[in-house]
N, CA, C and O atoms as CSV, one atom per row, in Angstrom:
chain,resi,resn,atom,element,x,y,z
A,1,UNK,N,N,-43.286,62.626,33.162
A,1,UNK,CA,C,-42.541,62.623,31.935
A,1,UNK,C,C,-42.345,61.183,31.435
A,1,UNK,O,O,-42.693,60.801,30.318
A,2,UNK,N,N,-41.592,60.216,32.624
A,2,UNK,CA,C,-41.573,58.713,31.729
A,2,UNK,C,C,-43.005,58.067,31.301
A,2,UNK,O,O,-43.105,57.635,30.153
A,3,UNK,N,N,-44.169,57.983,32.226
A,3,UNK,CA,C,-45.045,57.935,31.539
A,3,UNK,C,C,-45.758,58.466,30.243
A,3,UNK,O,O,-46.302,58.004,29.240
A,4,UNK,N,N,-45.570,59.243,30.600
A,4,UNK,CA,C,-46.025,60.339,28.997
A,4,UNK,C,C,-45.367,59.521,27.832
A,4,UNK,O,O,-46.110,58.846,27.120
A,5,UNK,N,N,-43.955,59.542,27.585
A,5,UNK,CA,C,-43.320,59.167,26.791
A,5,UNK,C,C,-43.610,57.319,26.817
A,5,UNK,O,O,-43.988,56.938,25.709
A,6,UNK,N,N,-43.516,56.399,27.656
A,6,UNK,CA,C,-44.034,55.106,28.136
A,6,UNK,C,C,-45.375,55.114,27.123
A,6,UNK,O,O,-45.347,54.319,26.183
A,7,UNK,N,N,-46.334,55.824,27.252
A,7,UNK,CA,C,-48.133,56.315,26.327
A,7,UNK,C,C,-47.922,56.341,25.272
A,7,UNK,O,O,-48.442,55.517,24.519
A,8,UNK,N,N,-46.607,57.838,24.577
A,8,UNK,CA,C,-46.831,57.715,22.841
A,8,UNK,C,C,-45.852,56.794,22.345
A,8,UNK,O,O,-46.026,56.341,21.214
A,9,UNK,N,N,-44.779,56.421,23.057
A,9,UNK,CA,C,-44.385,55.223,22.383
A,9,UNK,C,C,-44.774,54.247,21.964
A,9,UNK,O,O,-44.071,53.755,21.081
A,10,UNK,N,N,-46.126,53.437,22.388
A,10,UNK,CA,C,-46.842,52.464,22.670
A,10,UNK,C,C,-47.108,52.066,21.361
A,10,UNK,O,O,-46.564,52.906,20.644
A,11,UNK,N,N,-47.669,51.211,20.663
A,11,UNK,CA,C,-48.538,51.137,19.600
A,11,UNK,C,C,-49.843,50.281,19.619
A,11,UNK,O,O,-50.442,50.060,18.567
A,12,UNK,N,N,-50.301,49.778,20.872
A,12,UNK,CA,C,-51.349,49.376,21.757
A,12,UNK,C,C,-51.532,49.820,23.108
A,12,UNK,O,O,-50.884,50.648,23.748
A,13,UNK,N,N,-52.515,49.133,23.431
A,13,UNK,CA,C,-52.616,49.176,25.159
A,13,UNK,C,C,-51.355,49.195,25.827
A,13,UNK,O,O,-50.316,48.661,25.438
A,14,UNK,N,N,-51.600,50.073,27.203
A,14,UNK,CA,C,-50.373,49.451,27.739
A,14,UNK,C,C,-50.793,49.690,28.965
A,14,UNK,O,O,-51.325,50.680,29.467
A,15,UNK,N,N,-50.313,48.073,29.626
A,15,UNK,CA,C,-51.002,47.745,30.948
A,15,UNK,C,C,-49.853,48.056,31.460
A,15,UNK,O,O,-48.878,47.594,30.868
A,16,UNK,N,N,-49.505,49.241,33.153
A,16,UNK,CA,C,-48.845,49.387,33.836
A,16,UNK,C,C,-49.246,48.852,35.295
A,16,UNK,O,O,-50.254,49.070,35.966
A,17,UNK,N,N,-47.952,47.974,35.586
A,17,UNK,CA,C,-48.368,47.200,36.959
A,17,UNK,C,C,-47.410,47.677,38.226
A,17,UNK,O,O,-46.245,47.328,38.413
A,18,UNK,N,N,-48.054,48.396,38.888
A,18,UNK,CA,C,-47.338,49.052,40.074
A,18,UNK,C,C,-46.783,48.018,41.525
A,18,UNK,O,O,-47.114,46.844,41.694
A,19,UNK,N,N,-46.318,48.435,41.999
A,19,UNK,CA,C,-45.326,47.839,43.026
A,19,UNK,C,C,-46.189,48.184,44.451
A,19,UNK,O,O,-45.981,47.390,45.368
A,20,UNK,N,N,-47.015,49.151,44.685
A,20,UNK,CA,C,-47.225,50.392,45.763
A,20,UNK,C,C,-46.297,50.839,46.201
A,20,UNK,O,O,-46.116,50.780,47.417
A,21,UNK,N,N,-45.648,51.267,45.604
A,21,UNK,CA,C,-44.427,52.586,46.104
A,21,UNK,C,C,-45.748,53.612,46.025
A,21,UNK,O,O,-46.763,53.754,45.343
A,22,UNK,N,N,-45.100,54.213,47.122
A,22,UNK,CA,C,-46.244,56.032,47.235
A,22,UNK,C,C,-46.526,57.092,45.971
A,22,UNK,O,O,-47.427,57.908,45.782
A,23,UNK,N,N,-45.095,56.626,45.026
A,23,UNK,CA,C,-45.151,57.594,43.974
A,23,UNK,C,C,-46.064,57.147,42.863
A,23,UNK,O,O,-46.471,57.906,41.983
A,24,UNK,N,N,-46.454,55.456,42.989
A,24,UNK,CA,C,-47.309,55.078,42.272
A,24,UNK,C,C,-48.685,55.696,42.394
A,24,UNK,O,O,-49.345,56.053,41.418
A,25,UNK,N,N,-49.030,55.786,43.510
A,25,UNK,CA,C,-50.774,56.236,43.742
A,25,UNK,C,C,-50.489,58.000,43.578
A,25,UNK,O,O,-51.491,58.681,43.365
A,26,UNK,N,N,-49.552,58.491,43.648
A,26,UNK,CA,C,-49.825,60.139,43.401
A,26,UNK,C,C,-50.802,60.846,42.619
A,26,UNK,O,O,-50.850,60.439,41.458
A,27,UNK,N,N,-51.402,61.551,42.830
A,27,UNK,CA,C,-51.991,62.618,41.934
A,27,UNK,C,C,-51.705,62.340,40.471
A,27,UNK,O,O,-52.271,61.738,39.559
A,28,UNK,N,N,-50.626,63.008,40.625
A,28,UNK,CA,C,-50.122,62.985,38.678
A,28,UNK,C,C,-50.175,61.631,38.249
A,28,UNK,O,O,-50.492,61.581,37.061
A,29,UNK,N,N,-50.024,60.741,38.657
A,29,UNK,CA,C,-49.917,59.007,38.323
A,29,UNK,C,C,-51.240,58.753,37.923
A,29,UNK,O,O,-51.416,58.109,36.889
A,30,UNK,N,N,-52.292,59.195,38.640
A,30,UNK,CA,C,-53.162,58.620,38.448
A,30,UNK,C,C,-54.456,59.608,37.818
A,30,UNK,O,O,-55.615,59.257,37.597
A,31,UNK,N,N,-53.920,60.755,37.645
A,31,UNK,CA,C,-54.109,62.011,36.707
A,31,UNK,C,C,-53.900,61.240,35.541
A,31,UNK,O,O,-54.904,60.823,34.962
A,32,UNK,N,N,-52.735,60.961,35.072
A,32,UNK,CA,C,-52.134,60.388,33.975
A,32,UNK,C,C,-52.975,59.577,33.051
A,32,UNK,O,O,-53.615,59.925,32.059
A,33,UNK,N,N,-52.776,58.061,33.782
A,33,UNK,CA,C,-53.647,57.013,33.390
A,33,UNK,C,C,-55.180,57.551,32.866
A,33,UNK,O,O,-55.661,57.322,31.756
A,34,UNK,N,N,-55.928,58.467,34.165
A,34,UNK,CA,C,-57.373,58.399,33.496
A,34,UNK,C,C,-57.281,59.352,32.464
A,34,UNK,O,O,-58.446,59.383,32.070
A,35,UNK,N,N,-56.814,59.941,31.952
A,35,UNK,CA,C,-56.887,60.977,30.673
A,35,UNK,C,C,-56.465,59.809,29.819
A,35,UNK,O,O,-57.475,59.176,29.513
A,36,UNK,N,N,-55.749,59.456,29.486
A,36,UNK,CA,C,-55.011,58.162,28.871
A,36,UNK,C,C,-56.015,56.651,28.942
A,36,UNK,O,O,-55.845,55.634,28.270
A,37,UNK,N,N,-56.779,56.840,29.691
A,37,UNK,CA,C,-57.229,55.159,29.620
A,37,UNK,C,C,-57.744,54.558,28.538
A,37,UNK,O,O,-58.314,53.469,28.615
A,38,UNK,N,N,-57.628,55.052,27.708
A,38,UNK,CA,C,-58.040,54.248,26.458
A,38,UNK,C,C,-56.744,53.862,25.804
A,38,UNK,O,O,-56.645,52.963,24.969
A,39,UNK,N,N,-55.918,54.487,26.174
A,39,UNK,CA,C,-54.601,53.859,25.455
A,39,UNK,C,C,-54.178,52.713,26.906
A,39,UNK,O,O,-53.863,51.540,26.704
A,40,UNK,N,N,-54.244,53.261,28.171
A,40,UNK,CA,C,-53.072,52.398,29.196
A,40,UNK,C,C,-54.496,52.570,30.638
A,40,UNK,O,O,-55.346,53.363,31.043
A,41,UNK,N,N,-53.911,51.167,30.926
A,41,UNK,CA,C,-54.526,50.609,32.955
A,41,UNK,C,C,-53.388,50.339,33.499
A,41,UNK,O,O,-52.369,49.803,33.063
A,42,UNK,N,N,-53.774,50.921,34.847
A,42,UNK,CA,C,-52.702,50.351,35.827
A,42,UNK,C,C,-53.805,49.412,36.492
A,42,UNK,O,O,-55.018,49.212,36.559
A,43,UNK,N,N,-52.366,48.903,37.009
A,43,UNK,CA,C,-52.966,47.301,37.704
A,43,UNK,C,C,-51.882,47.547,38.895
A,43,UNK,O,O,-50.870,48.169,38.574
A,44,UNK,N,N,-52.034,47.032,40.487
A,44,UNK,CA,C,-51.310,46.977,41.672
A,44,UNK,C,C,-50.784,45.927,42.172
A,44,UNK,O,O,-51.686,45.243,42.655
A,45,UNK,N,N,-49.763,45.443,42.304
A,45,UNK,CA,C,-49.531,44.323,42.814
A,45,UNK,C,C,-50.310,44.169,44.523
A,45,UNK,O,O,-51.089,45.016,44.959
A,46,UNK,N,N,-49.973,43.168,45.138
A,46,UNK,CA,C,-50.964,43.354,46.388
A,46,UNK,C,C,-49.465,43.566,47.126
A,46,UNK,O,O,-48.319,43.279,46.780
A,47,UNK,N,N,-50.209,44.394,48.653
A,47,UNK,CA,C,-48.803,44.551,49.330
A,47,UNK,C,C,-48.707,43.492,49.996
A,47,UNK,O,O,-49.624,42.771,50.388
A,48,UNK,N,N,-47.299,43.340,50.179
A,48,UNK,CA,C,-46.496,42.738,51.168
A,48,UNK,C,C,-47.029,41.369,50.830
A,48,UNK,O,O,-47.922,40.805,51.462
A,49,UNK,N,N,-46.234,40.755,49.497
A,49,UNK,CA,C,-46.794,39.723,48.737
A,49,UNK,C,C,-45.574,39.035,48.316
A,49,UNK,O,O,-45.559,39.029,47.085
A,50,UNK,N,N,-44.407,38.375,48.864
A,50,UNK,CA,C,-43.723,37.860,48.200
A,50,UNK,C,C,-43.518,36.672,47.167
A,50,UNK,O,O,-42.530,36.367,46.500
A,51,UNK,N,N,-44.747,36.119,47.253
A,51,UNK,CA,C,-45.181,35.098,46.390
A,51,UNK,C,C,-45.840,35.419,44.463
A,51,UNK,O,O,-46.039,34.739,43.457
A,52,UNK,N,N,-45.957,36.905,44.897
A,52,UNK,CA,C,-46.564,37.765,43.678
A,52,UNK,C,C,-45.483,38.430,43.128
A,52,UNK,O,O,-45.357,38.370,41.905
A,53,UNK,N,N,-44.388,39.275,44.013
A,53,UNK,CA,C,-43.325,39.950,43.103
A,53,UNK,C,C,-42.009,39.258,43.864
A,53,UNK,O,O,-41.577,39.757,44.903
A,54,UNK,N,N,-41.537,38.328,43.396
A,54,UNK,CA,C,-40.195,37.890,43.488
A,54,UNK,C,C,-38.932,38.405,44.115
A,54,UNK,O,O,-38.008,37.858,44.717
A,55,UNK,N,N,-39.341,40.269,43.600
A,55,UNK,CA,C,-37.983,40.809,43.867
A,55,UNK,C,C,-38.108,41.356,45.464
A,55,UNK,O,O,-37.069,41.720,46.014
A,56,UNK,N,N,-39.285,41.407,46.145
A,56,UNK,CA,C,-39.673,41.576,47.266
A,56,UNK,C,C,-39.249,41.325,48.421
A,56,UNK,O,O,-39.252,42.143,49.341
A,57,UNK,N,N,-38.648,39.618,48.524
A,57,UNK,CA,C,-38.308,39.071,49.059
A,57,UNK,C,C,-36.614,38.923,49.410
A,57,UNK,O,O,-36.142,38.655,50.515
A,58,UNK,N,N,-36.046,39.114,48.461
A,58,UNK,CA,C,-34.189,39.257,48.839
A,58,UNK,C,C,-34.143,40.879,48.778
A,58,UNK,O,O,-32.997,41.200,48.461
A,59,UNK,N,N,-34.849,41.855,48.937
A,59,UNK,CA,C,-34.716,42.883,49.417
A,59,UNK,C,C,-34.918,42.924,51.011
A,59,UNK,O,O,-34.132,43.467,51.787
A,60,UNK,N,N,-36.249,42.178,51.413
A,60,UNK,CA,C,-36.239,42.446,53.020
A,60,UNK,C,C,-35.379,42.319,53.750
A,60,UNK,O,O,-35.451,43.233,54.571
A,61,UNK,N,N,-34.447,41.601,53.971
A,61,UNK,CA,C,-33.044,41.862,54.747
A,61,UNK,C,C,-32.329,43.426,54.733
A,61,UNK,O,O,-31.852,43.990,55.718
A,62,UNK,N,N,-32.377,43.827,53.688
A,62,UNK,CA,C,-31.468,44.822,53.369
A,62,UNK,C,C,-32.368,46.420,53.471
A,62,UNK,O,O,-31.819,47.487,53.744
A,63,UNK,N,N,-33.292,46.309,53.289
A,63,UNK,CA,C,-34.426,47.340,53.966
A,63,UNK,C,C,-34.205,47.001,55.742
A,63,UNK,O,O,-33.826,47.746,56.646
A,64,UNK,N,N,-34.457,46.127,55.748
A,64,UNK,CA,C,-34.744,46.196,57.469
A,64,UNK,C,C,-33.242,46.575,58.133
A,64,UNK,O,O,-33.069,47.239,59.155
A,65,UNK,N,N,-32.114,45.922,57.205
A,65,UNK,CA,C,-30.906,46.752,57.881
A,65,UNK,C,C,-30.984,48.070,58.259
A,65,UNK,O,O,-30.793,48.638,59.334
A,66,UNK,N,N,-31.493,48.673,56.508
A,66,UNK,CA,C,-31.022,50.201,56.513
A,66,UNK,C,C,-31.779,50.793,57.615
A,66,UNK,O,O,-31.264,51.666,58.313
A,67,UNK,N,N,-33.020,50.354,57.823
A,67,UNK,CA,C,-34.021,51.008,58.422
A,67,UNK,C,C,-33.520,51.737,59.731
A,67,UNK,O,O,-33.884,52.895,59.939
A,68,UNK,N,N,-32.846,51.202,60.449
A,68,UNK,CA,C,-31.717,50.924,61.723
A,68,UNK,C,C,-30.613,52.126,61.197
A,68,UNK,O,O,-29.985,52.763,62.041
A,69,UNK,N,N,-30.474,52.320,60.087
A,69,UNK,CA,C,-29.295,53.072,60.110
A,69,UNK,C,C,-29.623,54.715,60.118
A,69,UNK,O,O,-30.396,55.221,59.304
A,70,UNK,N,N,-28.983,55.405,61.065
A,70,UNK,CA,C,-28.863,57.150,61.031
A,70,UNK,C,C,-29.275,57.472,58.961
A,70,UNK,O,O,-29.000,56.848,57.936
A,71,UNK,N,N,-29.867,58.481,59.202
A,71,UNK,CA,C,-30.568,59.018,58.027
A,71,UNK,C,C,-29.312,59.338,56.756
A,71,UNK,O,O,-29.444,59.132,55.549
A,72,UNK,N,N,-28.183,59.858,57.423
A,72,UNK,CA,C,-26.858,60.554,57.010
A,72,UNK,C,C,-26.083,59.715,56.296
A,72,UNK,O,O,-25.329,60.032,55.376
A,73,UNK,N,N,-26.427,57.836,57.061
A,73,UNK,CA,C,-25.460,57.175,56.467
A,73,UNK,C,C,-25.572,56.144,55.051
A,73,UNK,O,O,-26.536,55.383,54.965
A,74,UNK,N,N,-24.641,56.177,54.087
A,74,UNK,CA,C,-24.596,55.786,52.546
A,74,UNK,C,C,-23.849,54.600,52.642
A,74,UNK,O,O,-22.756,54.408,53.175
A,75,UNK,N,N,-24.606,53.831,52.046
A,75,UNK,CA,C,-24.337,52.083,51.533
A,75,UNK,C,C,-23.560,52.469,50.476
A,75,UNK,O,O,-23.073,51.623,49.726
């Protein structure tokens, strides 16, 4: 759905640049794009790149906490 709407909003290209979260490479994600590629490309950041996405890096502390924590428990 946000993509869809992300497509006809557009009034050019529109380059989408993914993170690799899992939900990025899905089926429908990438269903999406190729019906669409004349309007929109995705592009991937590389993994485990903190020099490429900024926000990468003052998250790892706080992932590696949770990671440790029982499934049940809320920050």
């Amino acid at each position: 759905m946000f993509l869809r709407r992300l497509i006809a909003s557009g009034s050019g290209k529109l380059f989408l640049i993914g993170d690799n979260l899992p939900v990025h490479h899905s089926v429908k994600v990438s269903w999406r794009v190729e019906v669409h590629r004349d309007e929109s490309e995705l592009f991937f950041l590389p993994r485990d790149a903190p020099e490429d996405n900024p926000n990468e890096s003052p998250n790892n502390p706080l992932k590696q906490q949770m990671s440790g924590m029982p499934h049940d428990c809320h920050v």
